[in-house]
C-alpha positions as CSV (number, residue, x, y, z in Angstrom):
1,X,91.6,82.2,97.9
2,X,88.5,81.2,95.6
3,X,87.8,80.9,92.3
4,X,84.1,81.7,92.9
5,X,82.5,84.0,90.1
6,X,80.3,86.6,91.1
7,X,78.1,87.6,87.8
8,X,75.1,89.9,87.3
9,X,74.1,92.4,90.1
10,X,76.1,94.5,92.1
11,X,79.7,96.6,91.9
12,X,82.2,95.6,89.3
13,X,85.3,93.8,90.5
14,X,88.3,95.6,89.4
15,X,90.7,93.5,87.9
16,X,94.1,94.2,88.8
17,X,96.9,93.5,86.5
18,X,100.7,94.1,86.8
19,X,101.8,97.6,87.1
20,X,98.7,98.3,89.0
21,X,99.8,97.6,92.5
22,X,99.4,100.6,94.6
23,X,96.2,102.0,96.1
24,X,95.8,104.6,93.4
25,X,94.8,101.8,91.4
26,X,92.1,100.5,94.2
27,X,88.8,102.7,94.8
28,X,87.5,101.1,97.2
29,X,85.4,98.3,95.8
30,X,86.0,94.7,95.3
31,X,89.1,93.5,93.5
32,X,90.2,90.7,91.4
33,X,94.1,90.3,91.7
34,X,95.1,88.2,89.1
35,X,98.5,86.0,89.5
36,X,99.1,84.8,85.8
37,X,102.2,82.2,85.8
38,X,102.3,83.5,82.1
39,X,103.7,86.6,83.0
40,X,106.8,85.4,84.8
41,X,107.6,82.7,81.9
42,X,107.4,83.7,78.7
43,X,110.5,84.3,78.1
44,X,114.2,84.0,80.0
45,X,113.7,86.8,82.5
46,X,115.6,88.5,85.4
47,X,115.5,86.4,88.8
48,X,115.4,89.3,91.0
49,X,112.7,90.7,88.2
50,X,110.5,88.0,88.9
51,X,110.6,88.0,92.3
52,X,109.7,91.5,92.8
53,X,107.1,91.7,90.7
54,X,105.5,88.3,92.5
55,X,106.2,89.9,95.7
56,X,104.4,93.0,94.4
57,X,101.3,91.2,93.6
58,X,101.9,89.1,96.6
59,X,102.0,92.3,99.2
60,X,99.6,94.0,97.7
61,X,96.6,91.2,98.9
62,X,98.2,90.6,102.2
63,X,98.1,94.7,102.8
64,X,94.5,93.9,102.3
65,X,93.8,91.1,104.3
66,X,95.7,92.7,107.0
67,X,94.2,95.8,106.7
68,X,90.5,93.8,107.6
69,X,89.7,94.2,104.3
70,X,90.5,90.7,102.7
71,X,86.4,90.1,101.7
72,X,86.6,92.3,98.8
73,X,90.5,90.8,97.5
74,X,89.8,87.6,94.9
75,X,93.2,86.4,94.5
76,X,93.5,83.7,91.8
77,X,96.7,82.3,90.5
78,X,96.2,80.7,86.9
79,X,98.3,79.8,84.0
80,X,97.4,82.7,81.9
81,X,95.2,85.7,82.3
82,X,92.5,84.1,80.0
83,X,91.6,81.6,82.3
84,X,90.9,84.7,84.5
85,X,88.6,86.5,82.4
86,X,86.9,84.2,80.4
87,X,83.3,83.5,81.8
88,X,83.3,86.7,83.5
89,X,81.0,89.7,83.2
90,X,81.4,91.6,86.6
91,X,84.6,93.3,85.5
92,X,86.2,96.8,85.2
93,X,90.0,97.7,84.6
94,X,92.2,100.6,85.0
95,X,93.2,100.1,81.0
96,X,96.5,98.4,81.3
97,X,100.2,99.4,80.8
98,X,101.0,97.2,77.6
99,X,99.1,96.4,74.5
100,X,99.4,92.7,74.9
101,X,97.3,92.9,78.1
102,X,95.0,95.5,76.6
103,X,94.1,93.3,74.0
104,X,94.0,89.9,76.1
105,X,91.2,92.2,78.2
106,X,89.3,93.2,75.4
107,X,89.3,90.2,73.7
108,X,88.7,87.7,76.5
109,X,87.0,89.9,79.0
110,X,83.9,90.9,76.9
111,X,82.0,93.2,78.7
112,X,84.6,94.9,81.2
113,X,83.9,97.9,81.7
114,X,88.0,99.9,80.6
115,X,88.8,103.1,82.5
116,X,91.3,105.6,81.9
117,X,95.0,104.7,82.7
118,X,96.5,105.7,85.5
119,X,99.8,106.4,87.4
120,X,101.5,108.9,85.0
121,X,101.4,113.1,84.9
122,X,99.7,113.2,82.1
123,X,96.8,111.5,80.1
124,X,97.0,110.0,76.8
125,X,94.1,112.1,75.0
126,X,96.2,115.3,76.0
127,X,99.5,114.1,75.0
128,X,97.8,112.9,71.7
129,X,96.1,116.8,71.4
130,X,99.6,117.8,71.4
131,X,101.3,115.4,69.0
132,X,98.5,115.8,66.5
133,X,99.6,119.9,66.8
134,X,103.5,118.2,65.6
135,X,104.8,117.0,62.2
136,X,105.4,113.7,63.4
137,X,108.8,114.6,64.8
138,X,108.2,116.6,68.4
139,X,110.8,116.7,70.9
140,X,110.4,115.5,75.0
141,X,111.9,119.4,75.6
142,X,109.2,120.9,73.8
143,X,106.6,118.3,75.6
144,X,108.3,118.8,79.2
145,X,107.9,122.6,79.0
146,X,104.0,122.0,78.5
147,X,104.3,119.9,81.6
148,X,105.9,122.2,83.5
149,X,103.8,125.6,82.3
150,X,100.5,123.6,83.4
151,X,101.6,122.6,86.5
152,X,103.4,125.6,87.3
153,X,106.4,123.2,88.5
154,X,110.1,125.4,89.3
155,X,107.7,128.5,87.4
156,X,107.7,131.8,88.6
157,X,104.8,133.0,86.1
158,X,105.4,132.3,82.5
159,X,109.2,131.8,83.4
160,X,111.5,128.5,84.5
161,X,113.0,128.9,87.8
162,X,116.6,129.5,87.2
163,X,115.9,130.9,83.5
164,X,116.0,127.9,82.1
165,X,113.8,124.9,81.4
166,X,116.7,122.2,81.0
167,X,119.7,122.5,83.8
168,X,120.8,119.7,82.0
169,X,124.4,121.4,81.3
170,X,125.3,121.7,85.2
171,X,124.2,117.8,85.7
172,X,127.5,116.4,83.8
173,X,129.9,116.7,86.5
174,X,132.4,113.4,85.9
175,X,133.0,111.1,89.5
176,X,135.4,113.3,92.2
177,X,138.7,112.7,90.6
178,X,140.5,109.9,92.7
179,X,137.1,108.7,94.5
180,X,136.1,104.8,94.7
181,X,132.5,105.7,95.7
182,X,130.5,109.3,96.1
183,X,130.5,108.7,100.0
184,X,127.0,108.9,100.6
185,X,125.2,106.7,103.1
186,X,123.3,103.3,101.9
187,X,120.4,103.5,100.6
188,X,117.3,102.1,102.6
189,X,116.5,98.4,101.8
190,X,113.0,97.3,102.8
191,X,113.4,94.4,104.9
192,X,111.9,90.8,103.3
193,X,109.4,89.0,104.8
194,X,107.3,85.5,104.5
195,X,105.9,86.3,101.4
196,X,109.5,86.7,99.8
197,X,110.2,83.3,101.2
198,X,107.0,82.1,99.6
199,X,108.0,83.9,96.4
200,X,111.5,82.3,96.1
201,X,110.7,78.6,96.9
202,X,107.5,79.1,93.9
203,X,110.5,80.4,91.9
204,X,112.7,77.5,92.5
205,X,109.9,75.3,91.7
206,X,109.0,76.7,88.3
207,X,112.9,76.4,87.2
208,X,113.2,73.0,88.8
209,X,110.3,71.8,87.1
210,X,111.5,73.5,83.7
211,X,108.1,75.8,83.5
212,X,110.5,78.8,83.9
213,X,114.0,80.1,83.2
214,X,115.3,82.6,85.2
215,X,119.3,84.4,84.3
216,X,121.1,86.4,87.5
217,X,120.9,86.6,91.0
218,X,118.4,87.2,93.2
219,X,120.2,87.8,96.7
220,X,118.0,90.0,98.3
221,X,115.4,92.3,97.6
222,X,116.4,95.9,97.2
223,X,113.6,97.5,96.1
224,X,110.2,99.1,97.0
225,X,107.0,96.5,96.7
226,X,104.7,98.2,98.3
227,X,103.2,101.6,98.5
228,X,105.0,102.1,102.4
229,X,107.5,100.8,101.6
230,X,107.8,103.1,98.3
231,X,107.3,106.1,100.6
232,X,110.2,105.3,102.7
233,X,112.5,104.7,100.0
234,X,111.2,108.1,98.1
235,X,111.9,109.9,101.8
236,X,115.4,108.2,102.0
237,X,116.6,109.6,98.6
238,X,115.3,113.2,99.4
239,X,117.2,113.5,102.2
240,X,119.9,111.5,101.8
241,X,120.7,111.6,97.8
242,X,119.1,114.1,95.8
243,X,121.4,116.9,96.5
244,X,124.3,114.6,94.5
245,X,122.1,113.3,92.1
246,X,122.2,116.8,89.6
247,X,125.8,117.0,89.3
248,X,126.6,113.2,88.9
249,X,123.6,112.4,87.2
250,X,125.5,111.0,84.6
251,X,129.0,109.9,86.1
252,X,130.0,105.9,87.2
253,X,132.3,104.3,89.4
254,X,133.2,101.1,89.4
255,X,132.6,100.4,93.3
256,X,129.1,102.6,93.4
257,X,126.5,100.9,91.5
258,X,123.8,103.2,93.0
259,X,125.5,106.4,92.6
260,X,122.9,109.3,93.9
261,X,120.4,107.9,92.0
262,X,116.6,107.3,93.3
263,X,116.1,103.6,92.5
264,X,112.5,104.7,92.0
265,X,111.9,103.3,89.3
266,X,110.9,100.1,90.3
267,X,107.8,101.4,92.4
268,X,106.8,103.7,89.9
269,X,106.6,100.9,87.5
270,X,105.3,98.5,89.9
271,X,102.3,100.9,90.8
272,X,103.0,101.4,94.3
273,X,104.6,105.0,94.1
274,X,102.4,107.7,92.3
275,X,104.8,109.7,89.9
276,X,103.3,112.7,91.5
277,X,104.5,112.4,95.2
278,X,108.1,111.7,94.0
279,X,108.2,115.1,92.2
280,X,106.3,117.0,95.4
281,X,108.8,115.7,97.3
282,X,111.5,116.7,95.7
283,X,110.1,120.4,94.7
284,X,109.3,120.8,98.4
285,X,113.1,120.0,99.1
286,X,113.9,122.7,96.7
287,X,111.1,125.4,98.9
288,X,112.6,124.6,102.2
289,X,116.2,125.3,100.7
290,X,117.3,120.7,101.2
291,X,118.2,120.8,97.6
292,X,120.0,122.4,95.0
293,X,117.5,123.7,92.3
294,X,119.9,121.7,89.4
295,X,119.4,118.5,91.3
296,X,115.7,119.2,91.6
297,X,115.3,120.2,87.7
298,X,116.7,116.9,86.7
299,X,115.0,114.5,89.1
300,X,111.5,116.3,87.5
301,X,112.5,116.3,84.3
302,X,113.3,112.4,84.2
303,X,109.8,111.7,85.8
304,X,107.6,114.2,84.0
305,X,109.5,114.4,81.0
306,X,111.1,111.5,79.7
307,X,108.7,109.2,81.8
308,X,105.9,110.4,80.7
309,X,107.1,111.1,77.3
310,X,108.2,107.2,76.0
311,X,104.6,105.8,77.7
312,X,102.7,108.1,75.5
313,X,105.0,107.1,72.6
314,X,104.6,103.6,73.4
315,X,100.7,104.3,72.5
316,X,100.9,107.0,69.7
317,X,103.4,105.3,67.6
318,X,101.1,102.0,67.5
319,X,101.3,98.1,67.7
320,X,103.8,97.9,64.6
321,X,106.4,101.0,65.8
322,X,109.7,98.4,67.2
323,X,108.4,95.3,64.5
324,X,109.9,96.9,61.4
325,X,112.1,99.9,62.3
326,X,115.7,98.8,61.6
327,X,117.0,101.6,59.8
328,X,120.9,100.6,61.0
329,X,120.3,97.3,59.2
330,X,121.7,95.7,62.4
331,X,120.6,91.8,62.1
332,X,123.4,90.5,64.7
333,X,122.1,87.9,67.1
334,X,123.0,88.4,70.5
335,X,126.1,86.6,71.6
336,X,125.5,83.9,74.7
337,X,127.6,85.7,77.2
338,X,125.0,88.9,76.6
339,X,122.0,86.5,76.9
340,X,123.6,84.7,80.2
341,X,125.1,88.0,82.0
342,X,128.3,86.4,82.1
343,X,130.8,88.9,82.8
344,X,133.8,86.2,83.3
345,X,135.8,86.7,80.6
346,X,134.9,90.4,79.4
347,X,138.0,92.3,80.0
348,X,137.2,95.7,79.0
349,X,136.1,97.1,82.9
350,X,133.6,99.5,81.8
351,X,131.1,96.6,79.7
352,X,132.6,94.1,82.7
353,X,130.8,96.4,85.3
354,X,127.9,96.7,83.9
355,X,126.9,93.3,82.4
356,X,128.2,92.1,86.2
357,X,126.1,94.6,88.1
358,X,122.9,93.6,86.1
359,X,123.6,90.1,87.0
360,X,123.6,90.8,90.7
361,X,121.0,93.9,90.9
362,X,118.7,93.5,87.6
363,X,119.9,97.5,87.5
364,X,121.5,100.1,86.0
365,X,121.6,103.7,86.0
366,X,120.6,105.3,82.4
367,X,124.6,106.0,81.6
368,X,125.3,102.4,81.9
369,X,122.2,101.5,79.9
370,X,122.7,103.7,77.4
371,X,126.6,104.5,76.9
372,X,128.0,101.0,77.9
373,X,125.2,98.5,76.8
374,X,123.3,100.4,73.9
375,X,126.3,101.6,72.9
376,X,128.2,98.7,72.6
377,X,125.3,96.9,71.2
378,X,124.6,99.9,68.5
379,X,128.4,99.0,67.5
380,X,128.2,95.9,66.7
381,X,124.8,96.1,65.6
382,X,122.4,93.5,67.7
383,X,118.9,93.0,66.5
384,X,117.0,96.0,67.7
385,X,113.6,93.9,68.4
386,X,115.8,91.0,70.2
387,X,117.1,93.4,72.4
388,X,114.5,95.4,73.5
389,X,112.5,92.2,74.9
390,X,116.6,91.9,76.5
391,X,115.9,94.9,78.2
392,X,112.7,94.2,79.0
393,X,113.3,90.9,80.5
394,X,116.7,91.1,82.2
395,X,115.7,94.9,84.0
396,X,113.6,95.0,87.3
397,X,111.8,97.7,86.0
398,X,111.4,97.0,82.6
399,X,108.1,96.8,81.0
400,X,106.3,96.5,77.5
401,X,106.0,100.3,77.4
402,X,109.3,102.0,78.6
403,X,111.9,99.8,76.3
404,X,110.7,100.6,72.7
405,X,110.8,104.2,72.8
406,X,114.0,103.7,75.3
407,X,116.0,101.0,73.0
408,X,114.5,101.6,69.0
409,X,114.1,105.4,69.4
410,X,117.1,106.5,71.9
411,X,119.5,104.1,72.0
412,X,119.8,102.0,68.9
413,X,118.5,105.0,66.2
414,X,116.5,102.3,65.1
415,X,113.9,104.2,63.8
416,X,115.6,106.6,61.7
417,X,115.4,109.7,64.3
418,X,111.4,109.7,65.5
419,X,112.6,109.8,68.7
420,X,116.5,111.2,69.0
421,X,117.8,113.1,65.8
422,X,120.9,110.9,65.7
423,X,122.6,107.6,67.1
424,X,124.3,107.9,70.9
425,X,127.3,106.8,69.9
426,X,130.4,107.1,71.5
427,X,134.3,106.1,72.0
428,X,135.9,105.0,74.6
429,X,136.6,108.9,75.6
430,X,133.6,109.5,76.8
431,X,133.8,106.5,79.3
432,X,137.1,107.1,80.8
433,X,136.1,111.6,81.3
434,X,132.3,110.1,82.9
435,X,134.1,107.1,85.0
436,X,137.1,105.1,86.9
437,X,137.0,102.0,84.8
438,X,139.7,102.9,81.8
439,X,142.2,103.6,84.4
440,X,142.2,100.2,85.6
441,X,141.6,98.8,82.3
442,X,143.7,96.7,80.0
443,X,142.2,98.4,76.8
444,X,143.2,102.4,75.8
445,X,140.2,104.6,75.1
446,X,143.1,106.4,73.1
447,X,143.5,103.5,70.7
448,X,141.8,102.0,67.6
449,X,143.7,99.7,66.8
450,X,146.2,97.1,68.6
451,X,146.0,94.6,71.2
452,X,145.2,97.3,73.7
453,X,142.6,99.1,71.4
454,X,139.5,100.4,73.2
455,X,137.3,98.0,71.8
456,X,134.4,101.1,72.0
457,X,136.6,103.6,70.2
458,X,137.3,101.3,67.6
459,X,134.1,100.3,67.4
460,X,133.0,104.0,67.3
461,X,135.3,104.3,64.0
462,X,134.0,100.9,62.5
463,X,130.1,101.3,63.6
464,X,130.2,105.0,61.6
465,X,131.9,102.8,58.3
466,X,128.9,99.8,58.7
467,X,126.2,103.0,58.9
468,X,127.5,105.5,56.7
469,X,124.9,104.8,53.8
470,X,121.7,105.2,56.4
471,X,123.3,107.9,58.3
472,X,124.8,110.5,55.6
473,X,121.9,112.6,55.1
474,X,121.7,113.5,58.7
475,X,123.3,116.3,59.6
476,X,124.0,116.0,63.1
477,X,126.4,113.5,61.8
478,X,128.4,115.3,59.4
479,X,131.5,116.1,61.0
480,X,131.9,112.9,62.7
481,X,131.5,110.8,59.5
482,X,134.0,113.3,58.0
483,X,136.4,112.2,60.8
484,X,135.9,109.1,59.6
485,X,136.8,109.5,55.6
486,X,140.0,111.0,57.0
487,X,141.7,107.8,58.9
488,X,144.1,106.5,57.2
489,X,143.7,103.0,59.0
490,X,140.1,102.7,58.9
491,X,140.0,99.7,56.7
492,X,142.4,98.0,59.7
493,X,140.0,98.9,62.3
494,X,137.2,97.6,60.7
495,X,138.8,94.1,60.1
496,X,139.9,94.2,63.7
497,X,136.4,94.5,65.4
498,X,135.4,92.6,62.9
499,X,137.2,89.7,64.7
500,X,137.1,90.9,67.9
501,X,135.0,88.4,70.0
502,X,134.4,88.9,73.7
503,X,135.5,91.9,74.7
């Protein structure tokens, strides 16, 4: 490692900066790889978060050095990314993934030379061409069907494969009735190595020394770091998953925390896994007859459409869109057992499961996200700002520019319907048709009020009576607020949740 500056004459050194871990963000010249302690300690953030996206930056270097190529690779590890910039003028970046790191580049690294972002389907001056064609309130349907026409994805001329755009009605299947998992074999796990060894005693070292705070566990890694390693992981889902994920896209068992989903994420976030090859893989599955065109729909439709779609929101809606949006007037702190991941004395399965599988994964699949945690947390309205940087911090793949759009827009209605046209809200109904937990459960999703009340159905009926003011012009939520006039206990449920602590 040095800390030598080249200046003046000769290539640029591109300056590589989290999210930007994979080749496509390498062309061949020298590279600055900068290892900022500020990133991993800002805030309270996920162990097994931490450590894979040290072991990211980490691999990344070593695949150089091995490779023969460690002359042009500048590792330097600093406190913060200033101390890496400042006195240089022999830089260029791939524009970074977040606006704090744009500006910190702009600001302190006067003179690099910014290029165009990378590792997405689409570029932000096109999806900006087609917002700007909008009236401020454009849909991800009407923004994936672009996608699709101009890369002529599951098109047969000007018309969707299957007749439709959206399969999305024949991915709802709930779990096999009476099944503890879906059966299907384990994923692949990359296999650790020195440098995770390295990355876990530096870990232990920062929280000894009280530098950094770390919540969950951090047993193993499970995920993709490197661009191979990404590949294999991509080839293991397409053959072994994909045909399962359409239909139980959105189902959850208790026993099966990765369902049929990809667990891509991660490398696509990471940098190491070009959005592009997952989708060719899976569309060439669906040529050579491997996978069922529903499956196949879905899979591209979460990469180029709702991928894609919340980074170019993240960017058009601007440094202030997550600040001020609380249009839920929800100004509850979140409680210590949320903060912690402490699942010990939640009772209701469904919430139990899912705060206790992001303590031992730093993962969840989207249902559990969004119709067990944001809906819970849309009930008994948590600040929407607090938990976004939650989200954020306590998901392996959570960044700066996939939870705003994710957490304000679609989960907490936060900003008044710019990005879904009304709150995803739910009882405990939903739950119990779309999983095994209520059947084991203590709590009725039949019931609003007693001891045994589903503490989401009640707080479905007592969320709509906090909310009614901001949400009865929308008319999406007409008949359900109507519903609500209409109970004749609704004052009793409201004081109940209003006392309920810990689920």
């Amino acid at each position: 490692m040095t800390d030598e500056h080249s200046g003046g004459a000769g290539p640029r050194r591109r300056l590589i900066l989290p999210g930007q871990y994979g080749p496509d963000f390498d062309d061949g010249g020298p590279l600055l790889v900068v290892e900022a302690r500020e990133f991993f300690t800002a805030r309270p953030m996920h162990r097994a978060k931490a450590h894979l996206w040290l072991s990211a930056l980490r691999h990344r270097v070593q695949e150089l050095r091995d490779a023969g190529e460690g002359d042009r690779v500048e590792h330097v590890r600093v406190e913060t990314l200033k101390d890496a910039l400042v006195g240089r003028d022999d830089l260029e970046v791939v524009d970074p993934p977040s606006r704090t790191l744009r500006a910190q580049v702009r600001h302190w690294g006067r003179g690099t030379e910014v290029l165009p972002s990378r590792g997405f389907v689409t570029d932000e001056d096109e999806f900006a061409e087609w917002a700007a064609q909008g009236s401020g309130r454009f849909r991800m349907e009407t923004f994936y069907e672009r996608v699709r026409k101009r890369e002529g994805w599951l098109m047969r001329s000007e018309k969707p494969v299957g007749g439709k755009f959206s399969l999305d009605d024949e991915n709802r299947e709930p779990p096999p009735k009476g099944a503890t998992t879906l059966g299907l074999p384990e994923p692949w796990w990359p296999e650790e190595d020195a440098i995770d060894d390295e990355v876990r005693r530096d870990l232990d070292r920062w929280e000894r020394d009280g530098v950094a705070r770390f919540v969950g566990a951090d047993d193993r890694r499970r995920f993709a770091v490197t661009h191979d390693e990404a590949q294999r992981a991509l080839a293991d889902f397409v053959s072994s998953r994909l045909n399962d994920f359409g239909p139980f896209e959105d189902a959850t068992l208790t026993n099966d925390w990765t369902m049929a989903h990809s667990l891509l994420s991660v490398p696509m976030n990471l940098g190491v896994l070009d959005p592009r090859d997952a989708i060719e893989a899976a569309l060439v599955a669906h040529r050579d007859d491997d996978a069922p065109l529903a499956s196949v729909e879905g899979f591209v439709r979460q990469i180029a459409g709702w991928r894609d779609y919340v980074w170019h929101l993240y960017w058009w809606f601007g440094d202030d869109y997550g600040a001020t949006e609380n249009a839920l007037d929800a100004h509850e702190r979140l409680p210590r057992w949320w903060r912690e991941l402490d699942a010990s004395d939640i009772d209701a399965v469904c919430l139990r499961t899912a705060v206790d599988g992001l303590h031992e994964h730093g993962w969840l699949h989207h249902i559990q996200r969004l119709m067990v945690l944001g809906n819970w947390a849309l009930q008994r309205g948590y600040e929407p700002v607090q938990l976004t940087e939650w989200f954020t911090d306590m998901f392996v793949d959570g960044t700066d520019w996939v939870m705003p759009a994710n957490i304000i827009g679609m989960s907490q209605h936060a900003d008044g319907g710019m990005v879904a046209t009304k709150p995803y809200a739910s009882g405990g109904r939903y739950i119990d048709r779309m999983s095994d937990h209520c059947g084991g459960c203590r709590f009725d999703p039949t019931k609003r009020t007693g001891e045994d009340a589903c503490p989401f159905t009640a707080g479905y009926w007592a969320f709509l009576a906090r909310t009614e003011p901001a949400l009865r012009r929308n008319n999406r939520m007409a008949r359900p607020l109507q519903q609500m006039r209409k109970l004749s206990d609704l004052d009793e449920v409201v004081a109940q949740e209003a006392r309920r602590g810990t689920p």
